[in-house]
Each structure stands twice: as C-alpha cells, then as structure tokens.
N, C-alpha and C positions, 0 to 999 in steps of 0.2 A: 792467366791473369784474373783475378777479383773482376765481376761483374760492374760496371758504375752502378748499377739500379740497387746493388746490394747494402747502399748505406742510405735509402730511402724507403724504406719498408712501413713509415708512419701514414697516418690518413695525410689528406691533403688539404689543409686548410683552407685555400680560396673558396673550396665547395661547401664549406660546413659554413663561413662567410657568407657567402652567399643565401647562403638558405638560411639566416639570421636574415638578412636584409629583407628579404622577402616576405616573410614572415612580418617583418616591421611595416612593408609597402599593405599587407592586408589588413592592418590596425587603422588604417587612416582614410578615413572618412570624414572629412568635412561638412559638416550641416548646420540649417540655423532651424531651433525650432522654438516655438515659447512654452513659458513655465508662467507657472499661476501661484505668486506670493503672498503672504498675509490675511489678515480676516476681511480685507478687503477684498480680496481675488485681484488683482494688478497685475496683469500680463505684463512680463518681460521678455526680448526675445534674446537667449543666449545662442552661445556660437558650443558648439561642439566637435572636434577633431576626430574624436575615436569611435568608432561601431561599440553599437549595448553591451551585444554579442561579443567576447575577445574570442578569434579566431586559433585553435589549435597547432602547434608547430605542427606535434608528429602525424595530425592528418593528412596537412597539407604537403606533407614530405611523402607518405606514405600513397597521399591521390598521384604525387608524378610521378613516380617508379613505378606502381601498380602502371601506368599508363605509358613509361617507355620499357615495360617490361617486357607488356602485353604487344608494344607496338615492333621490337626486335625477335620477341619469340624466341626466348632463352629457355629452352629446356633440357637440362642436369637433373639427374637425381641430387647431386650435392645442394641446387637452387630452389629456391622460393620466396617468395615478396615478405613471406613475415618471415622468414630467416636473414634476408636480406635489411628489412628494417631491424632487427634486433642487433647487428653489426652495426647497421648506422647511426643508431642512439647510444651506442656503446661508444663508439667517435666522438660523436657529439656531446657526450658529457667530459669525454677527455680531452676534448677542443675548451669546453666552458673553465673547465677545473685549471687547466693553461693559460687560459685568459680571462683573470674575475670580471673584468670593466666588463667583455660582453653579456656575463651573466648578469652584473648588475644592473643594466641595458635594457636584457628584456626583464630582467625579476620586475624592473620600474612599470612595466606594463600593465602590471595587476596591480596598483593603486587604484587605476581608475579613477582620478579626478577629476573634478568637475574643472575645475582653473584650467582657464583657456589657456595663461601663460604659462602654466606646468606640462600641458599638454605640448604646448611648441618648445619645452625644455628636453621634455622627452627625448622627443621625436629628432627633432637638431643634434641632441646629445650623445643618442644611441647613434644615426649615421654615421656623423663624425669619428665616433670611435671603428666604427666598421670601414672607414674609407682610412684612416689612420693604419688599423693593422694590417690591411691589403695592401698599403703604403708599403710599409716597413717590413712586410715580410717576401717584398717582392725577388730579393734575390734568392733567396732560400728558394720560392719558388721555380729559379729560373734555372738554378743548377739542376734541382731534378727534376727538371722537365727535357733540358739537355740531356741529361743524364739519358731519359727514356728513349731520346730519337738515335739518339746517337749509337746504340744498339738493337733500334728496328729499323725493317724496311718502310718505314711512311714515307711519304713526299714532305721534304721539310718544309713547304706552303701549308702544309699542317699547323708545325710548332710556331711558324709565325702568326698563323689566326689564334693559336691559342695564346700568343703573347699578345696580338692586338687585343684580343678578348677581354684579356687580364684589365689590361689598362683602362680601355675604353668604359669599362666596370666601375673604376674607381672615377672616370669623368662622372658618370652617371652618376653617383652616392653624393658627391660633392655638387652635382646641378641640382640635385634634389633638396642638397642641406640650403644652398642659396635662393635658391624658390621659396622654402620654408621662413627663410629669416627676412628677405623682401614680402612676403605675406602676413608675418607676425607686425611687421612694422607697417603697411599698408593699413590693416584691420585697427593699430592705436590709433593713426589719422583720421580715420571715416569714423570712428571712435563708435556713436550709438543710431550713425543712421543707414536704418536696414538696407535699402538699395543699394548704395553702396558697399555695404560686408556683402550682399550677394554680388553682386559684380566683381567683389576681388576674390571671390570664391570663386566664382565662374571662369575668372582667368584663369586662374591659378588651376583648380583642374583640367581644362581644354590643354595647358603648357604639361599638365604634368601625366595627363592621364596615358600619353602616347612614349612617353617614357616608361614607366611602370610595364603598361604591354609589353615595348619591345623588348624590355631587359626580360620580361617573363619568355619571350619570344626566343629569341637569341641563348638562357638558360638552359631551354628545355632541347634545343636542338643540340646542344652542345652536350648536354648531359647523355642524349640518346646516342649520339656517335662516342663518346668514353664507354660506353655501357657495353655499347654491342664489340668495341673493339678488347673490349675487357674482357667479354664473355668469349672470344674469338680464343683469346689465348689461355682463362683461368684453368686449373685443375680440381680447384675447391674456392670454395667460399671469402677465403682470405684473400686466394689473389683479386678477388675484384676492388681491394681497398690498395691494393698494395701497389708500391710502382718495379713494375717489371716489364722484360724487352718484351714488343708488339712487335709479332709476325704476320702478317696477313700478303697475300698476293692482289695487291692492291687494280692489276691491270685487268684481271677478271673476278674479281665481288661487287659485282650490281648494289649491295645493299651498302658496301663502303660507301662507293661512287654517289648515292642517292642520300645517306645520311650526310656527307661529305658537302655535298653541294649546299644541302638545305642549311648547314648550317652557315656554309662560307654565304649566301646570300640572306640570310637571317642579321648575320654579324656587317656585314655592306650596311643594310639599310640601316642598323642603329645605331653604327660609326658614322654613316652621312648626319644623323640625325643630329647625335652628342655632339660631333665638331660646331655643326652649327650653332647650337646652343650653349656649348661649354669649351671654349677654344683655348683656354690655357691648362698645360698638363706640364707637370714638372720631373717627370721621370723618362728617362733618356731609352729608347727603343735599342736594344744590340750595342749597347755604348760599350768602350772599349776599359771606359774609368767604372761600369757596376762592377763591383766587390763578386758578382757570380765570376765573371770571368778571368779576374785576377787568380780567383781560388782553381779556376778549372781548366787554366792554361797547361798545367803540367800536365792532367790526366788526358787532357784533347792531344798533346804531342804526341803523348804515349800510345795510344789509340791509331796516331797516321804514320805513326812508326812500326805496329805492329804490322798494319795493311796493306802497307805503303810498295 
C-alpha cells in the first residue's frame, strides 16, 4: 500500500509562519523619545513603535538552528547549518511566492515610517494575516501531521502537544493583535500627555513582553525535538523538510525523553498563560466535523484493516 506520508513531501507551513511572526515580534519596540522642530528648536516628544535598526530574518533564522544544531549534535556528512539554511530560504521564498499578503506583510517593514498610526497598521495588519493563514490552513496541517503518527512509533501525547501547539499559537497572534489595537486606541485618549503614553507603554509591554518569550520559548523547544527526531530518521538533506514516518525507540533515548519533556512543559506554561489571557478560540480540537477527518476517514479504515 502507498505510504500516507507520500503525498506530503512539501515544507511545512506553520514553521515558515511562524518564523514570519517572529521576525515581526523583533520589529517592535515601543519608545517615546523627543525630536527637535523648526528654527525655533521645539522639542516634541514622539512615540515610536519600531527599532532604528530593522532586524534581519535570515539571521535570526539561521542564530536558532545554529543553536539547535549545535545543541542535538547532528553530525552527517550530507549536513551542515549553511546547507541547511540554503534549503530553508529555498521554503521560505516558495511559502512567500504562495502567499503574496505575507510577503507584502513584511515587504511593509522597510517603509519605516515615522506615523505612529502606520506603524500600528502594520504591525495589526501583518499578525492578522499571519493568525488568518494558520487559521485556514489548519486542516491541511492536520491531515499530515496524522498522516506522520500514524506510521511512526511516537506516543501519540506527541501529536496532541503538537496540535495544542498549533492552536495555542494562533491564541497568541490574535492576544497580540488585541493588545495592539487596545494600545493604539489608549495612546489617542492620553493623546499629548507624556506620563500617561508612558504608562500605557509600560502596560502594554509588562502584558506583552511574557508572551513574546514564551512563544520564543515553547518555538524553540519544539523546533529542537522536530529537528533531532528528523535527524534520527533522515538519509539526506531533504528528508529533514520533508514529512516522513519517524522511528525511534522511544523507551530508551534519553535525548527523546529530555527534548520531549522540555517541550511538553515549555508548551504547559504558555497554554496556562494564553488561556488566561486569550480565552476564546474558535477552532474545534479532534472535532469530528474538520474537513481533515472527513477526508482521512477512508485511509485511517484502511490502515486498521490492514493491522487489524
């Protein structure tokens, strides 16, 4: 019988999503500084949203891999970090080319304007789009993530952290866009007096700063346990993009078991978090009405018919 994993051989989009989002989460810096108008010199003090500095994608891609590379200790001849990046900007332009709004997303970053309201257009603008497609592209995701367990030996307490993952992800992008848009409309009330814009500044990061981490948190764990269990099973280079069955003897690999953990409690504390903070989510967990398992009923029969 045809493998399931065989009609999913494409990159994986929530990852390239994701690493758009984050990339957007290190643009944003909040500050009030003044500027010095006219031949009169008249200090004003404006507000500014974005770093001088715009932050790099492909560095910041290439500093976490370099760092769960280094931290799994994948050594192949067929491997290495700039061969590995050179595959994942190859993705990542065929994720953008797929998807204009994202590209046009971040393209909007390199305006750099000064308008405070363009800055909060941005930045609103670009999540939304990013919490929209992880929206909509969630059952696609779901079938081949089934697809992957369903012909490895994981514990499927796996495939459900990586479905809460999923979601809890999109809670997060949409707390964020609402932060931002109760901040934008805070800053017109308090309108030109400073104490006040710092104080809704100060809120507003202390709400949002432990977000940002833990999603940075919960990423990177999650990224290193894919990585290593990818490296467990690849033969080249491809397979580490690619979705294929994972074998691993889950009962004696220490480094499973310790990647494994760090992430199921990574993913705890920033599901306790998001609930509290973001308690409506409109997409249905193992629902029996997503469109994934309408389509993947016949092949899961077939599967407990062949074992059975």
């Amino acid at each position: 019988m045809k493998a399931l994993t065989s009609s999913f051989q494409s990159y994986d989009k929530q990852d390239y999503a994701k690493s758009a989002v984050l990339y957007i989460l290190h643009h944003f810096k909040p500050n009030l500084h003044k500027k010095t108008f006219g031949k009169h010199y008249q200090n004003k003090t404006t507000i500014d949203l974005f770093l001088d500095e715009q932050p790099d994608l492909f560095k910041l891609i290439s500093s976490e891999i370099e760092h769960v590379a280094e931290t799994v200790g994948l050594n192949a001849d067929w491997f290495s970090t700039d061969k590995y990046m050179k595959s994942w900007k190859k993705n990542f332009a065929k994720f953008l080319s797929e998807h204009i709004e994202v590209q046009e997303s971040l393209d909007s970053f390199e305006s750099n304007s000064d308008d405070v309201n363009a800055q909060f257009e941005i930045m609103i603008d670009s999540l939304s789009r990013l919490s929209l497609l992880l929206k909509t592209s969630y059952d696609e995701w779901h079938q081949k993530s089934m697809a992957e367990f369903l012909e490895s030996n994981l514990p499927f307490e796996l495939y459900n952290l990586y479905n809460l993952s999923y979601i809890e992800k999109i809670s997060a992008i949409r707390s964020l866009v609402g932060d931002l848009m109760r901040l934008r409309n805070m800053l017109h009330l308090v309108r030109s007096n400073e104490k006040k814009i710092r104080n809704e500044l100060e809120k507003f990061e202390q709400r949002n700063y432990a977000t940002s981490q833990l999603l940075t948190h919960v990423s990177r764990s999650e990224l290193t346990l894919k990585f290593y269990l990818r490296s467990k099973n690849a033969q080249s280079l491809d397979d580490m993009f690619s979705t294929i069955p994972l074998k691993l003897d889950v009962n004696y690999d220490k480094q499973f078991k310790m990647y494994f953990n760090s992430f199921r409690d990574n993913l705890s504390v920033f599901t306790n978090f998001v609930n509290k903070k973001y308690l409506h989510e409109d997409i249905t967990l193992n629902s029996s009405n997503s469109e994934s398992f309408v389509d993947f009923d016949e092949k899961l029969r077939t599967i407990i018919l062949k074992h059975g």
